[in-house]
Residue, then its C-alpha position, 0 to 999 in steps of 0.5 A: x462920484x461916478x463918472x462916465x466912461x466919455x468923461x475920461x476917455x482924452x485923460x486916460x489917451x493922455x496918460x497912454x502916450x506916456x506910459x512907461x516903466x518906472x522900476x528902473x530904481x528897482x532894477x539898478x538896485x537889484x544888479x544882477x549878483x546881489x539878488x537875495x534868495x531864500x532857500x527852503x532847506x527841509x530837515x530830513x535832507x539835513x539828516x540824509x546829508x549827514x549820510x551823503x545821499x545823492x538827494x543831498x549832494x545834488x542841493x548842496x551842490x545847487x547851495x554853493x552854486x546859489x552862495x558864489x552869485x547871490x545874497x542868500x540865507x538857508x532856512x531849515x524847515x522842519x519837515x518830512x519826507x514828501x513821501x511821508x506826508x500829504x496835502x490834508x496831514x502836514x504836522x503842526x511843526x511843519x505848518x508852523x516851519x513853513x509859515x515862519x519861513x516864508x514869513x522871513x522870505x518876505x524880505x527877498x528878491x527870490x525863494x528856491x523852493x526843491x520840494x514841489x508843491x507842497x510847500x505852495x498850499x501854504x503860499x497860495x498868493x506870494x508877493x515875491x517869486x518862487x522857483x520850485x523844482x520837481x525831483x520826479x515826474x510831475x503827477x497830473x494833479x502837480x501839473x494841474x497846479x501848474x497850470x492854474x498857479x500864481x503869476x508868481x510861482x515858476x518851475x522847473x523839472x528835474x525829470x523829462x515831461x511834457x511842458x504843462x501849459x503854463x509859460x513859468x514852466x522853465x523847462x526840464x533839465x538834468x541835475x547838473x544842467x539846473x545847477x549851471x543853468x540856475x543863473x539864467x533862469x533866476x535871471x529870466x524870472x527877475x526880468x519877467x516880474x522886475x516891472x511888477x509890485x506885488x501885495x497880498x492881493x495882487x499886483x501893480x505896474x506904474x504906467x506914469x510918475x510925475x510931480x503932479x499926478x501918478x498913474x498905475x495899472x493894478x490888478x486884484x486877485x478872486x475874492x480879494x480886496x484892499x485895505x480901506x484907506x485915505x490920503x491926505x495929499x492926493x485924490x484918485x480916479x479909478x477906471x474898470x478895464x476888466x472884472x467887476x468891482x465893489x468899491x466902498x467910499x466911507x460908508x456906501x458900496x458902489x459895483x462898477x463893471x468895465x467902462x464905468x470909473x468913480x472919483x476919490x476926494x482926499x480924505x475920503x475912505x476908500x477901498x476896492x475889492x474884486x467880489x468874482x471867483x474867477x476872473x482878475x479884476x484890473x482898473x487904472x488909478x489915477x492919483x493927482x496931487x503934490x505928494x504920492x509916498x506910502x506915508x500918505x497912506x492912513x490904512x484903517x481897516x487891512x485883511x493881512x495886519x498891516x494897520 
């Protein structure tokens, strides 16, 4: 049932005087020195470390460095010189490496990725942070990526250059300050996306979690949508604060725009996508019930396999 912007205005006041951040569980969880972060490890600097090369000896240094404060495994990648290969003509052991990788780095807290963007156009959408570090001076199309990439994605140059206009630009730092200053940096990257869960299509924050109701400010990414699903335990209410929206309740398609809100009754299947190409959608959910765990979460249809 839609329902009018006025119907909602004193409830959703209500919850915005009560908003806070429930990630503290998160955060204790994840003290400071037990972060886990996955190393994409490319093979051609294994065989070049086997000779000592200064490229090499400069990432094992940042490895040890990595080994004495977090929890960590070192994936080999079966991948080439980034000299060797472009965008449009990566090998298929490379692209097969690459996805088993950042498949397995599903489970950290964090990806230290030393080869540019390249390994990136195989991780468009992360769900985890990726610090990636550029060796050169970044290219104007590289800086572009920058620009336009993932809320996820933050970088760092290992070259002096102009800062693109992205605030997950870190800054530019000799090898040896990158090594003494990994710490700070994973550190501000781990506060910067602690208050976040994000998922294949987006992200979420929890504005409120209490025993009867439960409020989140979720936003999905251009051109993606949410699994169609049902509860059990609890019925919701969506509100549109930005975007424009396709919302499927069983079998009918409702677009919403900003201002406009739809109700969930329990068991009703329901998904909501973001249709635009361009710009985030962004709604407020309110779930009102006596249980609100994933468990009560029958997925029937899912774009990333997780029915």
């Amino acid at each position: 049932m839609i329902t009018s912007p006025n119907s909602c205005v004193k409830t959703f006041s209500f919850y915005c005087n009560f908003v806070r951040i429930t990630y503290e569980n998160r955060m204790n969880r994840r003290e400071k020195g037990r972060l886990k972060v996955a190393i994409l490890n490319p093979k051609f600097m294994v065989e070049e470390g086997k000779r000592g090369s200064q490229g090499t000896i400069f990432l094992a240094s940042l490895i040890k460095r990595i080994k004495e404060l977090y929890e960590n495994t070192l994936f080999t990648v079966e991948m080439g010189k980034p000299s060797e290969i472009s965008s449009d003509r990566f090998s298929l052991p490379t692209l097969q490496s690459l996805h088993t990788f950042f498949s397995k780095a599903e489970g950290f807290d964090l990806i230290l990725n030393p080869l540019g963007i390249l390994p990136l156009l195989m991780y468009p959408n992360p769900s985890i942070p990726v610090l990636t570090l550029f060796h050169t001076l970044p290219t104007d199309t590289e800086i572009a990526f920058v620009e336009t990439a993932s809320p996820l994605f933050f970088f760092a140059s290992l070259a002096p250059t102009k800062a693109p206009e992205n605030p997950n630009f870190l800054g530019s730092f000799s090898s040896e300050e990158i090594t003494n200053q990994l710490p700070r940096l994973i550190e501000k990257i781990h506060v910067l996306t602690a208050r976040e869960d994000h998922r294949p299509w987006g992200y979420y924050v929890v504005l409120a979690d209490e025993e009867d109701h439960k409020v989140k400010r979720i936003t999905v990414w251009p051109g993606k949508r949410l699994s169609l699903q049902r509860h059990q335990r609890r019925s919701e209410h969506w509100h549109i604060i930005q975007g424009k929206a396709i919302v499927t309740l069983d079998d009918r398609q409702i677009p919403l725009e900003v201002g406009k809100s739809v109700d969930i009754p329990r068991g009703v299947a329901h998904r909501i996508q973001n249709p635009g190409m361009g710009e985030n959608l962004v709604f407020i959910e309110v779930q009102r019930g006596d249980y609100f765990g994933e468990d009560d979460i029958e997925r029937l249809e899912d774009d990333y396999g997780r029915t």
